[in-house]
C-alpha positions, 0 to 999 in steps of 0.5 A: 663978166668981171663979176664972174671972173672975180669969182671963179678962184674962189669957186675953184678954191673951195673946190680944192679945198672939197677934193683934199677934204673928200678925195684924198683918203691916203697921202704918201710924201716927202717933206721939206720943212724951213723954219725962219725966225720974226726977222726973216733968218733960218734956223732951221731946214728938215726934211723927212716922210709923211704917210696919212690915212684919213678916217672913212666918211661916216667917222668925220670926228675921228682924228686920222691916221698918220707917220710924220719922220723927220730924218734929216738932219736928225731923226723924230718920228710922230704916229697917230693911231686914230686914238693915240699920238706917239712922238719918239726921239731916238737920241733921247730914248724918250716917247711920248703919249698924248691923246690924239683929239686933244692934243691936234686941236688947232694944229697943221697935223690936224688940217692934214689928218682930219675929214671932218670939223675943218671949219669948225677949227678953221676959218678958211679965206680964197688966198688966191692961185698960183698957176693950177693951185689954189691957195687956202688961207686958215685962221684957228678958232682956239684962241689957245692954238700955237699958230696964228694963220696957216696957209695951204696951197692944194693943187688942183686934184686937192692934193697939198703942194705947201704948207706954211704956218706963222705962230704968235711970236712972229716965227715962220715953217714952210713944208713943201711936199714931194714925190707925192702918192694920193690914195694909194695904198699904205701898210696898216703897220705903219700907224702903229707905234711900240715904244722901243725896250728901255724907252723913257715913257712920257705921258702928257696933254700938252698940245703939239708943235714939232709935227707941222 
């Protein structure tokens, strides 16, 4: 019996873990993201929108869809397109482009947005639960990934509640998510991005890290 019970978070972990991979084709929400340095001080608390759109079932290596908005305390919208990923910054006028595959790798956007390759980029640890959610542990393969670990709590339906990643200089972001809508209905229009008149155009292979 205290054999089975040890197993079961695990069991009900990778089951999770099966549900936000399989079930969750879209996810609309709301973000707040805090960001602290290796000592633990904040230096930095955002908040904004996040719409994703996974790819379909027979297109695993295909990177998926998503519009992640910061809106508080400035403005910085990232699209993905499947092909492309466009990053904006109304102040500066300036976007960039990149393509999406490459520039994922490794990346917490990656984790969200893609169906399959999860353990291919990933080793996933059982973090354990808190409550009915369970915490999933994800260490990247690359050795050039900007992050150490990232932790992901899904809720039982697979759903993710928080996000919290570490880089490799000791700094920390937790993302807590809000408000959200799984598999309902999103307007193609909201993946797709067009540089605005007179904006500076930045073309570039540089992994990304503002999109967490």
């Amino acid at each position: 019996m205290l054999c089975a019970a040890s197993a079961a978070p695990a069991d009900s972990a990778q089951e999770a873990l099966k549900h936000f991979v399989d079930g969750v084709q879209t996810l609309d929400t709301h973000f707040e993201q805090v960001q602290t340095d290796d000592d633990g001080k904040i230096t930095n608390k955002s908040s904004g929108h996040f719409l994703l759109s996974r790819p379909s079932a027979a297109s695993k290596s295909e990177a998926g869809k998503f519009r992640w908005s910061y809106e508080k305390p400035y403005q910085q919208v990232s699209v993905c397109d499947g092909l492309k990923l466009w990053s904006y910054d109304p102040d500066l006028n300036q976007a960039t482009e990149r393509e999406a595959k490459q520039a994922l790798i490794g990346t917490p956007a990656a984790l969200l947005s893609q169906r399959g390759g999860l353990t291919n980029a990933f080793t996933v640890e059982d973090a354990g639960a808190e409550g009915d959610a369970h915490l999933l542990k994800l260490v990247p393969k690359s050795k050039d990934s900007d992050f150490k670990s990232i932790e992901l709590l899904l809720d039982k339906n697979g759903a993710p509640q928080r996000m919290r990643f570490a880089d490799q200089i000791g700094s920390h972001s937790e993302i807590t998510f809000s408000d959200t809508k799984v598999n309902s209905k999103i307007d193609p229009a909201q993946f797709q991005f067009t540089p605005p008149k007179n904006a500076e155009i930045v073309h570039g292979d540089a992994p990304m890290t503002n999109v967490d």
